[in-house]
C-alpha positions in Angstrom: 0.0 0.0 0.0 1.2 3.0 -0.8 1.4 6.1 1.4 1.9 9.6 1.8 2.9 11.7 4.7 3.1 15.3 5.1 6.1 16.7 7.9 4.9 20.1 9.1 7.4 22.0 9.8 6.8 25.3 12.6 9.4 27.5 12.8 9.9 30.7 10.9 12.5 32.4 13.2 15.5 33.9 11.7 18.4 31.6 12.0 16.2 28.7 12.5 17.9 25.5 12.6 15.1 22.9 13.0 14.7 23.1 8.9 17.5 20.5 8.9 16.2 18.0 11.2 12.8 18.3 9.0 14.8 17.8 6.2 16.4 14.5 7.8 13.0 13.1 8.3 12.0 14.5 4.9 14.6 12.3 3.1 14.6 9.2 5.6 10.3 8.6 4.7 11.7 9.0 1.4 14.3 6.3 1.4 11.4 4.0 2.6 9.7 4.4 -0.5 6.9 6.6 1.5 6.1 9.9 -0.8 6.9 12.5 2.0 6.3 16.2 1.4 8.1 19.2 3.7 5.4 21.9 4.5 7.3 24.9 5.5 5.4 27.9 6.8 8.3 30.3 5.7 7.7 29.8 1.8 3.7 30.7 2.5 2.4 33.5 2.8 0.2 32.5 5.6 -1.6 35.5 7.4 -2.2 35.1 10.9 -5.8 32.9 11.0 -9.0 35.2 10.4 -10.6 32.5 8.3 -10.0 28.3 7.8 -9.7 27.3 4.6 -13.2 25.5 4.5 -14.9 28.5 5.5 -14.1 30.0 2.2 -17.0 29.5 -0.8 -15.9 27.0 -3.8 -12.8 28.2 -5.5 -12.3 31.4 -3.5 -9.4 30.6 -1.0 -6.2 31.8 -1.5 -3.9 29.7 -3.9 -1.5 29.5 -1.0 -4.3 27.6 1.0 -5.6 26.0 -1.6 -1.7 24.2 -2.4 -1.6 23.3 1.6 -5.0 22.1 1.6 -4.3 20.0 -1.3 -1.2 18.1 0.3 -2.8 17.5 3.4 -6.1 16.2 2.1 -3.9 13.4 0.2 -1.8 12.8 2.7 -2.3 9.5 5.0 -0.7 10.8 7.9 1.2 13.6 9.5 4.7 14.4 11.1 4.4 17.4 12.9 8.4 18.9 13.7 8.2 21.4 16.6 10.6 23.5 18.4 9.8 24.5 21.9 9.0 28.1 23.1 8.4 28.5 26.3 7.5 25.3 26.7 4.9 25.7 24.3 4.5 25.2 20.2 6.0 28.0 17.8 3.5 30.5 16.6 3.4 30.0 13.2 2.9 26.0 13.6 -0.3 26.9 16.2 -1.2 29.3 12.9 -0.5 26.8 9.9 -2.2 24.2 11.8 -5.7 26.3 12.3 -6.0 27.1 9.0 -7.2 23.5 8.6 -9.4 20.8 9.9 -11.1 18.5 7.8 -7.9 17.6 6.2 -6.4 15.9 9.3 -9.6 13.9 10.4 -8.8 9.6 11.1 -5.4 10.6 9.9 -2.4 9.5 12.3 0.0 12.2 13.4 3.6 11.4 15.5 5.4 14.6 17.1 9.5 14.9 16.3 10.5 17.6 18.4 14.2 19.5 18.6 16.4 21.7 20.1 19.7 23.1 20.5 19.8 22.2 24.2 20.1 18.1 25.5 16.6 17.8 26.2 15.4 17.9 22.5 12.3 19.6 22.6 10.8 17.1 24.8 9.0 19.6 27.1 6.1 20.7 24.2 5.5 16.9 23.4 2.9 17.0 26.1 0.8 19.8 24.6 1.5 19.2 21.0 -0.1 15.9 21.2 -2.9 17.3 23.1 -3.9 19.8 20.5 -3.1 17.1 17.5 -5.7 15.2 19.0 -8.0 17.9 19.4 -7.7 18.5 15.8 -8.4 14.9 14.9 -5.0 13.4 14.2 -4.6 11.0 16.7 -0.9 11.2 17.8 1.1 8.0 18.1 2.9 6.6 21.3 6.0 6.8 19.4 8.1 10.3 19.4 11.0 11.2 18.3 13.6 14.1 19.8 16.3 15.5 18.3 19.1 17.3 21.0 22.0 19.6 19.8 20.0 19.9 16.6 22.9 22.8 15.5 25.6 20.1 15.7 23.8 16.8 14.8 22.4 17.8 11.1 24.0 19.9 8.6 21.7 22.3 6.1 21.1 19.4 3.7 19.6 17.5 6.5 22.0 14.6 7.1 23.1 13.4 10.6 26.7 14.3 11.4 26.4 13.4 15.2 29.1 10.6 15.8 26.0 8.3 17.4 24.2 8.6 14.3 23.6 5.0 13.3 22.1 4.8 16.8 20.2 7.5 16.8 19.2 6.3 12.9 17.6 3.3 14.7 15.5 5.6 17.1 14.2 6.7 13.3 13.6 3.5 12.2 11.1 2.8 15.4 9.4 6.1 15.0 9.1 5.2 10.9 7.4 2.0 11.9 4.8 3.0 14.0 3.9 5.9 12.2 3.7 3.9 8.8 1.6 1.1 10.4 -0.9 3.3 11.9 -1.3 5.5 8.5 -2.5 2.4 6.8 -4.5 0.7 9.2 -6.4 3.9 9.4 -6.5 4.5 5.7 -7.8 0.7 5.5 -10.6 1.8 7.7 -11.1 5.0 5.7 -11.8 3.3 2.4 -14.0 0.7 3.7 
């Protein structure tokens, strides 16, 4: 069965170093044969929400949210790549993801979260998953965190870290999961 997986990425801070570790992800669904498409809030031009894309009438939402609405709807799951400010999610990921709704419904999601510090992100897994949930992407048990995320990726995405093949193994698990919950749930979805 084929499948398809969007990885949201959140960030649009200058300087913004998570871009690499969602381009590792990016490229490792891709060497599983899964189609796996980046969504990147800083190439939109998002506004900040005043209206969700299916509150617009037939053909009269922006082209921008008509391209993200598009990839989302075809997509059988999601990977949602989060910094952590303040304990919390980055704006423009809270923004992106409240454009939509209908897109995400019986869809699986899994949270990869990052930072430049040792802990990875791990502290806005908690409410990340809570508001995937809300918006009716279940989130998976599996996570994945990504520590010193300025020294173990470069631009083009690839881990440099010296535990790497390690680490690639904590991909592999978080791969699984994701991949077996996207198509039991688009088995149930197409019955």
């Amino acid at each position: 069965m084929s499948l398809k997986i969007s990885i949201i990425y959140g960030s649009t801070r200058d300087g913004r170093l998570g871009i690499r570790f969602a381009k590792y992800l990016t490229k490792e669904f891709i060497n599983r044969d899964i189609e796996a498409v980046l969504i990147d809030p800083l190439n939109m031009n998002l506004e900040t929400l005043t209206k969700r894309y299916n509150d617009y009438d037939n053909n009269s939402a922006p082209k921008e949210l008509e391209n993200i609405h598009q990839e989302l709807d075809s997509s059988d799951a999601f990977v949602i790549v989060s910094a952590e400010y303040n304990h919390f999610m980055p704006p423009a990921l809270v923004n992106l993801l409240n454009h939509f709704y209908i897109e995400y419904q019986r869809k699986p999601s899994a949270v990869a979260t990052y930072s430049v510090s040792p802990f990875g992100g791990v502290r806005v897994s908690s409410p990340l998953r809570s508001f995937l949930a809300q918006l009716g992407m279940p989130p998976i048990s599996a996570m994945i965190h990504a520590p010193f995320v300025n020294k173990n990726f470069n631009d083009d995405g690839e881990r440099i870290s010296d535990d790497k093949d390690e680490r690639h193994k904590e991909f592999i698990k978080f791969a699984e999961e994701i991949e077996w919950y996207a198509k039991a749930l688009k088995t149930a979805r197409n019955e």
